[in-house]
Structures are given as C-alpha cells and as structure tokens.
VOGU-3710 file (C-alpha; in Angstrom, 3 decimals, decimal comma):
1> xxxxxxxxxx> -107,945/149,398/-193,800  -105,489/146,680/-192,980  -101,877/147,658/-192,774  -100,252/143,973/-192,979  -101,657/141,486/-194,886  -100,451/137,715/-194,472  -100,929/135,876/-197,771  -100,874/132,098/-197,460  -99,232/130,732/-200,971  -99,657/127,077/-202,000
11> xxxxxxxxxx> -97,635/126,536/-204,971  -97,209/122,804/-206,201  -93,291/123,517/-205,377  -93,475/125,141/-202,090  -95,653/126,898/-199,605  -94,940/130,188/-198,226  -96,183/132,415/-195,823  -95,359/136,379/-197,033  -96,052/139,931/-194,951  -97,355/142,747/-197,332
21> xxxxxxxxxx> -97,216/146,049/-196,271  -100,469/147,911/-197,245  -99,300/151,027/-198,179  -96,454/150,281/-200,222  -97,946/146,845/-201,286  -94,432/145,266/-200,960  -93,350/141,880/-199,688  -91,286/142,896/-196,210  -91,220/139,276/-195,256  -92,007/135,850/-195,714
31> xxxxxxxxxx> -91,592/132,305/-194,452  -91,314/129,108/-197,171  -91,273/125,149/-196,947  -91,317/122,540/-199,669  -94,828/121,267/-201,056  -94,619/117,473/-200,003  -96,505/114,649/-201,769  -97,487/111,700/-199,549  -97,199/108,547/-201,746  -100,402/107,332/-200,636
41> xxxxxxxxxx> -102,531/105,190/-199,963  -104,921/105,460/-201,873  -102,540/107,641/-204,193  -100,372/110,353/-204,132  -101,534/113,083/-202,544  -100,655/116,908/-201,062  -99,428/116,441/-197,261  -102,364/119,139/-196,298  -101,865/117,782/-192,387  -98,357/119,159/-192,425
51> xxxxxxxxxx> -98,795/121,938/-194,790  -101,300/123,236/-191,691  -99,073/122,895/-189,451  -96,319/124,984/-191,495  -99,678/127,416/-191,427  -100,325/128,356/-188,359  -96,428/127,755/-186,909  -95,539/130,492/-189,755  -98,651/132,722/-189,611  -97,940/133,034/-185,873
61> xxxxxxxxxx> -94,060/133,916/-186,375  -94,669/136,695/-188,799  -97,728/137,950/-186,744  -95,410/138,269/-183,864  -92,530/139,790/-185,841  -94,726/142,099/-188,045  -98,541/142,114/-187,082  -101,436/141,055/-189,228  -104,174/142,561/-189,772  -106,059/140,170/-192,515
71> xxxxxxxxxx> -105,127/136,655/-194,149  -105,540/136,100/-197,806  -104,885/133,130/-199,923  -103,676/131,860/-203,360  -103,283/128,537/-204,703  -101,953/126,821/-207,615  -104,653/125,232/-209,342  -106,190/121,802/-210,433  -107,180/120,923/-206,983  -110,012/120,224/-205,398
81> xxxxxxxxxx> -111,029/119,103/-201,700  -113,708/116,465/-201,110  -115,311/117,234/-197,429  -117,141/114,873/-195,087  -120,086/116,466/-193,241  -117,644/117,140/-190,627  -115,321/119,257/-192,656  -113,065/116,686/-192,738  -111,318/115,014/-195,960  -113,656/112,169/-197,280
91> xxxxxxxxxx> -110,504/111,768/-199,624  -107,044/112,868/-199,613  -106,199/115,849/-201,743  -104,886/113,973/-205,188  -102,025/115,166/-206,140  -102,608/116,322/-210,023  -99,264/114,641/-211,900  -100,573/111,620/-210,537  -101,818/109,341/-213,589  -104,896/107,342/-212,170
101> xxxxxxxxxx> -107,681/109,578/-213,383  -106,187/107,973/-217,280  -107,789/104,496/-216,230  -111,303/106,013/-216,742  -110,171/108,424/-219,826  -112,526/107,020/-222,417  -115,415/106,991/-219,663  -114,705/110,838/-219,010  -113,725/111,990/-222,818  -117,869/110,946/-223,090
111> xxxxxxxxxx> -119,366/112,787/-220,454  -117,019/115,902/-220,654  -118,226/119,314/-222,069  -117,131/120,704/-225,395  -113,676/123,312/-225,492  -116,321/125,594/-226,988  -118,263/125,559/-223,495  -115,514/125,217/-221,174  -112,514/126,576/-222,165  -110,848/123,409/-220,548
121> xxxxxxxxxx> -108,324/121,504/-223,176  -107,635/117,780/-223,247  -105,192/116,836/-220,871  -103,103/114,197/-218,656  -103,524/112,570/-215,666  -105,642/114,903/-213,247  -104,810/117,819/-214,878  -108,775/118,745/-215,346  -110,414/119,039/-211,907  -113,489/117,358/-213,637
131> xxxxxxxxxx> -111,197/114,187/-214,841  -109,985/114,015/-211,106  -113,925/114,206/-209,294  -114,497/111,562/-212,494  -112,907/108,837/-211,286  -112,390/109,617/-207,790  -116,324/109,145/-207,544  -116,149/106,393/-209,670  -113,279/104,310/-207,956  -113,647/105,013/-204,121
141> xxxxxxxxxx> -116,457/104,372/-202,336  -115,958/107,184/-199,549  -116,230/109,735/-202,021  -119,623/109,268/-201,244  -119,292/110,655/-197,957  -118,413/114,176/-199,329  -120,846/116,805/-199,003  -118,802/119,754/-200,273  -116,616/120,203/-202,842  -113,912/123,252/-202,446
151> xxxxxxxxxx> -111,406/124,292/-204,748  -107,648/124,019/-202,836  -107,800/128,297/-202,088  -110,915/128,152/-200,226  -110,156/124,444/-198,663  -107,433/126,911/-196,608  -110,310/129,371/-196,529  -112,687/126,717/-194,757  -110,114/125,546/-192,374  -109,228/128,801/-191,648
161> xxxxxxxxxx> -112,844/130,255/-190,738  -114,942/127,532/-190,737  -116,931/128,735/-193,984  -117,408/126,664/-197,468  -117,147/128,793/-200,637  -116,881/128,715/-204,233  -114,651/130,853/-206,303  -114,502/131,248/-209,983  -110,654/131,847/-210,796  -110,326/128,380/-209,675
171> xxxxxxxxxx> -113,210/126,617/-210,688  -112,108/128,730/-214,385  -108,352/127,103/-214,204  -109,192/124,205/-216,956  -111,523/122,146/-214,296  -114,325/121,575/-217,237  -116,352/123,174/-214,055  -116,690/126,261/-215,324  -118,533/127,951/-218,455  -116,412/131,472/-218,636
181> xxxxxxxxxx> -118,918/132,893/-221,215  -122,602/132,184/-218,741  -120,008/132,781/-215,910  -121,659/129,923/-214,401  -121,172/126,203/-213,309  -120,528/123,739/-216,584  -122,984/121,405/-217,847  -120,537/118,868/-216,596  -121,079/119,637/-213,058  -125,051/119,448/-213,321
191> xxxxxxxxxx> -124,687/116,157/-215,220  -122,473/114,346/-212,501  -125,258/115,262/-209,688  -122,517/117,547/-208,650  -124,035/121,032/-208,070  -125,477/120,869/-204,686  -121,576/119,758/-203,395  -120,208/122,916/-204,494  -120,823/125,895/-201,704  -122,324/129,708/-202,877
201> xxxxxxxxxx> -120,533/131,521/-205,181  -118,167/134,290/-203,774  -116,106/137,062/-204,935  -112,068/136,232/-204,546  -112,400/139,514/-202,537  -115,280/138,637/-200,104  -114,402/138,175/-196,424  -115,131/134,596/-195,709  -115,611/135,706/-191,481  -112,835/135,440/-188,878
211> xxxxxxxxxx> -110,547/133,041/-187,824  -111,834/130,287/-185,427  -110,759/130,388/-182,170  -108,513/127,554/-182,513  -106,738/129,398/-185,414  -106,593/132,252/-183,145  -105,025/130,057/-179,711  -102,547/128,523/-182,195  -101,210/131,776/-183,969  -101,825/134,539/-182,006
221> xxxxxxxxxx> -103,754/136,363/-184,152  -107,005/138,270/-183,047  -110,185/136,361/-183,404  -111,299/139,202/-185,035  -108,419/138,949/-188,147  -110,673/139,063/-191,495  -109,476/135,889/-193,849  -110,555/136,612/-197,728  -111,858/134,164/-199,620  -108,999/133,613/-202,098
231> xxxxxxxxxx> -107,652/133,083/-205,678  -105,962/130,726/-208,035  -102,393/131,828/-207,954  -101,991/133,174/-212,073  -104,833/135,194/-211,769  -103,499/136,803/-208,531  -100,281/137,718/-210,522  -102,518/139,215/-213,335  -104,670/141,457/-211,014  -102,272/144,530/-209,905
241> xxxxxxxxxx> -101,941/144,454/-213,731  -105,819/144,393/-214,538  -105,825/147,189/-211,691  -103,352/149,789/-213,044  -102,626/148,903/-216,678  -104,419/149,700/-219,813  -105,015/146,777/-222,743  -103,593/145,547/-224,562  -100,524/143,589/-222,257  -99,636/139,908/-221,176
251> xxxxxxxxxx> -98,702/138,965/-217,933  -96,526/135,942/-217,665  -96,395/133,828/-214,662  -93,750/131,621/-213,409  -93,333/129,100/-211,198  -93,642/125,228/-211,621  -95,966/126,501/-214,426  -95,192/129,367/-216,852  -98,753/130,754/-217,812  -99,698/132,779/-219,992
261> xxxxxxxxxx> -102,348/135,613/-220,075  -103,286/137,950/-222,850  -105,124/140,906/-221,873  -107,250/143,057/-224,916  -104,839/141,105/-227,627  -105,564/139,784/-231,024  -108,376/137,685/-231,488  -107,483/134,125/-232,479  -108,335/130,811/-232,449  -107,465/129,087/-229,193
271> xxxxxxxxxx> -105,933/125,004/-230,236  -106,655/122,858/-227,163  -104,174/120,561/-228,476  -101,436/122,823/-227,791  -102,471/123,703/-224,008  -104,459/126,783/-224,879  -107,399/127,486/-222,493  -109,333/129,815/-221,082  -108,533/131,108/-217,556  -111,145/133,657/-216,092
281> xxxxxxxxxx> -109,983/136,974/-213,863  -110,609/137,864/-210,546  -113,417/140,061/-212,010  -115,151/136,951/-213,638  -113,846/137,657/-217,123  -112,546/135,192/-219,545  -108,706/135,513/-220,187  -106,680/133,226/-222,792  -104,569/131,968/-221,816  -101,675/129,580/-222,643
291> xxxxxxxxxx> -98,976/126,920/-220,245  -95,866/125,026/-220,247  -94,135/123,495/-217,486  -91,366/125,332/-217,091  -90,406/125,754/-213,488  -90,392/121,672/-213,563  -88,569/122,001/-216,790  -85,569/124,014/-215,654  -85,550/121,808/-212,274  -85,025/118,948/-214,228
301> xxxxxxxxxx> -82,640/120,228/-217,266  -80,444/123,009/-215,747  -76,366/121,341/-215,354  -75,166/124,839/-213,725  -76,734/127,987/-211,727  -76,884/130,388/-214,378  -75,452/131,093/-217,328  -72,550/133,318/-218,011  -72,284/135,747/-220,963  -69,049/133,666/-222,678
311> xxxxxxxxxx> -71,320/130,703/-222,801  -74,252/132,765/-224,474  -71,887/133,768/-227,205  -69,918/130,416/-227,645  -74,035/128,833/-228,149  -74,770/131,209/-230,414  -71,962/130,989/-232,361  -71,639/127,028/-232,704  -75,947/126,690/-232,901  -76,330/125,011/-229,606
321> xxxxxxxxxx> -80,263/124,250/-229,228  -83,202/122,358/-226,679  -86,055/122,034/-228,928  -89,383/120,856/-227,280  -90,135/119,309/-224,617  -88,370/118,587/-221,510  -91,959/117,770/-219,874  -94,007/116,026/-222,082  -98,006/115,655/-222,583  -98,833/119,034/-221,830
331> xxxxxxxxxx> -97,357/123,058/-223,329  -97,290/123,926/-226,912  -95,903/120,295/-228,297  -97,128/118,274/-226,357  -96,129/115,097/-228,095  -92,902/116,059/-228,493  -89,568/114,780/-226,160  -86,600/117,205/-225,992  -84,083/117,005/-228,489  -80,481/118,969/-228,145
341> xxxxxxxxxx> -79,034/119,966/-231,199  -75,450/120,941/-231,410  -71,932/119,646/-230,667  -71,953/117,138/-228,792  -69,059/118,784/-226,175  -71,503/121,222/-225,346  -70,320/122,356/-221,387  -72,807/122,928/-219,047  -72,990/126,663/-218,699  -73,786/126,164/-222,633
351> xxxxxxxxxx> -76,417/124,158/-221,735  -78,083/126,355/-219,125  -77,928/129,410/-221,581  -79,848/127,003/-224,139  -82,275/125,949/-221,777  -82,619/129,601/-220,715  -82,935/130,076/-224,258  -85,233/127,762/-224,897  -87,916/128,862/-221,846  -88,086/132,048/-223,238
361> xxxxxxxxxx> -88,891/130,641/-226,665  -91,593/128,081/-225,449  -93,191/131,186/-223,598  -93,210/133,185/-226,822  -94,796/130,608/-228,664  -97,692/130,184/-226,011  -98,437/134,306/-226,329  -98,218/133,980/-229,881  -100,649/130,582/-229,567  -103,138/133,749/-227,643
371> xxxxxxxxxx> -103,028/136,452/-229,420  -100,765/138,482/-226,878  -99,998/142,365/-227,897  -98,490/144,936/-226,213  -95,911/144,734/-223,463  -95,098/141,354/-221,754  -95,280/141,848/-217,942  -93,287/138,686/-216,583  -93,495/137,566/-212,944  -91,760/135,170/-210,490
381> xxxxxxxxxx> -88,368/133,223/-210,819  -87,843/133,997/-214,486  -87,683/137,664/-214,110  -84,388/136,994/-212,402  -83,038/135,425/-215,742  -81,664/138,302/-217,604  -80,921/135,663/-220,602  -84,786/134,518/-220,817  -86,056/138,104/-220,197  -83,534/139,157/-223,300
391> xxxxxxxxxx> -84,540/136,175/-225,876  -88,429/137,064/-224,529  -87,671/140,301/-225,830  -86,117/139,520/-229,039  -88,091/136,310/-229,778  -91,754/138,718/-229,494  -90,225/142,099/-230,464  -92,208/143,777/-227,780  -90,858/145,095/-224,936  -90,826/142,717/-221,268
401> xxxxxxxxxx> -91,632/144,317/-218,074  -90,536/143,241/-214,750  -91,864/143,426/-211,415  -90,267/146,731/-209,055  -87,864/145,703/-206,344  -89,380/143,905/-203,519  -92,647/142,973/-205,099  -93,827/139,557/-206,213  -96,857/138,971/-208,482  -99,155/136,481/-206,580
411> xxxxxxxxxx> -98,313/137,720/-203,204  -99,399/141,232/-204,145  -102,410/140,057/-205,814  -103,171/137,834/-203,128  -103,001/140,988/-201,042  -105,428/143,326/-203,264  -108,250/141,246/-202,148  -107,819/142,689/-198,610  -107,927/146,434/-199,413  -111,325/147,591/-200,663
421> xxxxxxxxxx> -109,527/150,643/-201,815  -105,962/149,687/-202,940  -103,389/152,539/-203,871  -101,647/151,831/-207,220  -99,529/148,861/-207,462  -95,731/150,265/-207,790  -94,731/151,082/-210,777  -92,573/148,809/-213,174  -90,022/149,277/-215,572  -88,841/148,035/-218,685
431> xxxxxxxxxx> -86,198/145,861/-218,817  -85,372/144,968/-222,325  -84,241/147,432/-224,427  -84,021/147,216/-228,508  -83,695/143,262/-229,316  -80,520/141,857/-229,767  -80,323/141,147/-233,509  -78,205/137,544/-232,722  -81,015/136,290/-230,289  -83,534/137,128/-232,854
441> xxxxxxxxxx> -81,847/135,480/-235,493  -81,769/132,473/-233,455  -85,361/132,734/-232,292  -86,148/132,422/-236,231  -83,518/129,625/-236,608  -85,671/127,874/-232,770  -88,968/128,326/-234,526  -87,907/126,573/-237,833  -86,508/123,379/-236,269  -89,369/122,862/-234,178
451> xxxxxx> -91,948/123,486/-236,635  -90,273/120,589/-238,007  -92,404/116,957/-238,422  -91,883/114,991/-234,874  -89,940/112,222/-237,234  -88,038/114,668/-239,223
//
C-alpha cells in the first residue's frame, strides 16, 4: 500500500499539486498556481502546455521533499480533450465560459437527448461537454483529426502514462454523454458517430500503468509510480463521505462552483431550468445534484476579507440583502441579475456579511431544489466562513458538518482511489449548533423577496 499519494488538482481557478499521507489521509503538503486561459486562437482555451510544466516541476519538488508512492487525479468538469493519432491536441482544450458553442444552439437543442435520459440541463456557452464536441466538430476542420476523445482527468492520465481511458464521474458531470440510469454512453454520443473516439471504460480507481519514462527523467519519480485513472473533482469530495457515512446526508462542494449532492434524500422532481442535474458517483450511481457559481460569485462581489460580527448585526438589523444572481445564466435563477436591497450607505464589511449571507442561502435553495436530508457535510473555501456555515445552518435547520483539521475534500478523495483498502476517513464534527433564530428569520424574509416575479 502506498504511503504518499500525490494528487494532481485542476480546478478552473487554480491547479495544485497536494501530498496525502496514507495512513492518516491528511493533506501534509501541497504546491498551487493559477488556472490560466490563453485567449486563443481559435478561442479561449486552458494553457494545458504550462499547466504541464507546473506538473512535473511540482510533482518533482514534493517527491523530493516527501516521497510518492502513486499519482492520482481530479478535475473540474465540462472538459474534454480532442487527441490526434499522436496523442497530441487536434484542438485546444476550450475553455467552458467561453460563448461560441451558442452560435450552433438551435442546431444542438435538436440533436440533444432528453433531461429524462441524461440528466444533463439546458445550459450556456460550453457548459455541456456535448454542446462543446457539437460545434467544435462542426466549425473546425481539424477536429477531424481526433481519434480519441478524453475527459480533462484522464487527458492528465494519458499524458501521464501514455494510456487513453474513459471515466464515468466525468462523462456523468452534465456532458449529455452519459445515461446515469443504463450507466452507459448517451444516445447522443452514438448519434454524432462519436463512440469509437471515446477509449474503454474504467473504474476512477483503476491503475492506468506507470509513468513514462520521460515523466519519470523530469520528476524523479520511479518508473514504477502507479498513476490512477482519476475523477471529476465533486465526486472526489463526496467519496470519503459515500465511504464512511450512512444516508441520508449532502455533501457540499466549493470552489469556483458550489455543488450540491444529496445522498438517500427525498425524492423530488429535479427542474433543469434551475441547474438541477444528475451527477453520478465514483461507484457509477446517479446522485442529484444541484450548482451555483459561487466561488466566481464571491470573487467578483466581496468589498472586504471577511466579515466582522458588528457588521452581521448592523445587516440584520437595518435588512441589508443580495438577492439572486451575481453570475447569471446558470444556479437556481438563472435569469435573474443581482439586486441589493437596503440602505443605500451600506459599508463594505455589511456587504461581505450579505454576500456571505446570501451564498449560504443560494446553497440552501439548491439542496432544497434535491431533496437533501440529513446533515450537510460542506467542503472547500466556504467551510472557513463561519457566517455562511451559520445561515447554512439556520436557513436548512439541519445541522452542517465540516471537514477535520488538515483535510480537504477532493484531495482526499482523489487519494482513496490509490488505497485498495482505505482506513476510515477522519472523523468530522459538527459545527453549527441550534440555529440562530435572527438568521432564520432572515432566511424566511431572503426566500420571500426572491420568490418574487423578476419585474416585481
């Protein structure tokens, strides 16, 4: 069994390099750079030469520090790589916010599967892997050169080993690939001529082979170090859960995206129109599932660090509100822009305890949108926000659990795939305790105004 694990994170914000330690699955070190988009030509797309480079520089400086015993990968998702027979790009990677898969939207809206088959909603720009391979094929002629398609954890698993796979938490992360129920490729893909691109079916948790040996010259690392196929980076965060909780529970994940998972909860009706979809588990299993943007959200919103608690009680008190939504097009109301509501002299630490507030409020309203029961387990950034861990609290009435010292969700479930008989993730503990009757009150008072009619 491994003893360090290096897990290779791509998230659309940054990509980072962490050192697990097997036996007390925690993070002990890590290395980070910003995600970069190239402008293009042909269009905006992920800098995947320098991200390598970041790869093996960081891979090898942790190795050396710490040892490595095995590589395993998550990725954000909506990504896909087109490869030449040479393993090479035949395109760049596009970079999802980008809107150019729109110009063929009518075209695509025709040929795409039902929700019913899918689980994939409606949605912007490349959003849907399918909408992306749509009019990539359609618009540039050396897409025609690609022989493999990958999804962007196993494109780092390919140029890592050598070997083309396909994974389902990826091709499951609203692609219109993927058909969660027959737990098999979409009628989309077999309609498109696309099925003999995509590689053999793996298990996240497969070993893929070793390193090459120019991985190995450029790092360090033994030619013999295993690499594991990978997994799309929500479902990573939801596995140590899967592994050592019982339904029902809700993991939430944050990052540039806050999803949404509800594990054993209510049944319900998913709405595509309101960003519900279907994600499916490392175990092949479908999992509703719900999104906002909020990571980009609070980037883009938040005048001052944190808030303090004088500014939570001055909002309160004078009925300082964001309603929905900072990033439009996609989340719960989608086809709403952001409103504040309130004195107009609001300061800025008021502001960042609203927007705190009103995170925690879009992210109740997506595990109410799935059905969500028992505890909420939240990971990432936001579990350092006391304020949006409190008004998740009160604004659910169920209890939200954070992640033990030292652990972080997708590294650790990144990690899991290496150990064929992982101990128990650590234990967590609950950090909300009753909910504050004034942030409930104002969760009630949130809800109302944005139930309101867009033109009200």
């Amino acid at each position: 069994m491994p003893e360090r694990i290096l897990v290779i994170d791509i998230g659309k914000t940054n990509a980072k390099v962490a050192v697990v330690d097997a036996g007390s699955l925690a993070q002990i070190d890590f290395i980070a750079r910003p995600s970069r988009v190239l402008p293009g030509p042909p269009y905006p797309h992920a800098d995947t030469d320098g991200i390598w480079a970041f790869l093996l520089d960081a891979l090898g400086a942790l190795h050396a520090r710490h040892g490595a015993d095995a590589v395993s990968i998550t990725a954000h998702g909506a990504t896909a790589a087109l490869l030449d027979a040479d393993g090479r790009l035949a395109l760049p990677v596009l970079d999802y916010e980008h809107p150019g898969p729109d110009a063929l939207a009518d075209a695509y809206d025709a040929a795409r599967p039902a929700f019913a088959e899918t689980g994939t909603p409606k949605l912007p720009g490349g959003l849907v892997v399918g909408r992306q391979l749509f009019w990539q094929f359609a618009t540039f002629p050396a897409a025609a050169r690609a022989t493999r398609i990958l999804m962007y954890p196993q494109y780092w698993a390919h140029r890592l080993t050598g070997v083309a796979a396909s994974e389902a938490t990826s091709l499951g992360c609203h692609t219109d690939l993927w058909n969660p129920a027959a737990r098999d490729f979409s009628s989309l893909v077999a309609a498109q001529g696309w099925r003999p691109l995509f590689p053999a079916l793996r298990a996240a948790s497969d070993c893929l082979g070793p390193i090459t040996r120019q991985v190995a010259d450029a790092t360090g690392l033994s030619p013999a170090t295993p690499v594991f196929c990978g997994i799309h980076d929500s479902n990573a965060s939801l596995l140590p859960h899967l592994r050592s909780r019982r339904a029902p529970f809700a993991v939430v994940s944050t990052g540039t995206w806050v999803v949404t998972m509800a594990v054993g909860g209510r049944a319900v009706q998913l709405d595509p129109g309101r960003d519900t979809l279907v994600n499916v588990n490392a175990f092949g299993d479908p999992v509703p599932s719900a999104r906002f943007m909020g990571g980009r959200e609070w980037e883009l919103t938040r005048p001052e660090p944190l808030p303090d608690p004088a500014a939570v009680g001055a909002l309160l008190e004078r009925g300082i509100f964001l309603l929905p939504s900072v990033v439009a097009g996609s989340g719960p109301f989608p086809d709403r822009r952001a409103q504040w509501i309130g004195p107009a002299d609001a300061t800025p630490a008021e502001r960042t305890a609203a927007l705190s507030l009103y995170l925690a409020m879009m992210t109740s309203t997506c595990l109410e949108l799935i059905g969500a029961a028992g505890p909420t387990l939240v990971e990432g950034p936001f579990a350092r926000n006391a304020l949006y861990v409190a008004m998740l609290g009160a604004a659910t009435g169920r209890p939200v659990v954070l992640p033990a010292p030292g652990s972080t969700g997708t590294s650790l479930g990144a990690a899991l795939l290496a150990l064929p008989e992982p101990p128990a993730p650590q234990e967590t503990a609950a950090a909300t305790p009753e909910p504050d009757p004034a942030l409930a009150t104002y969760a009630d008072r949130w809800r109302a105004r944005a139930a309101r009619p867009v033109d009200a």
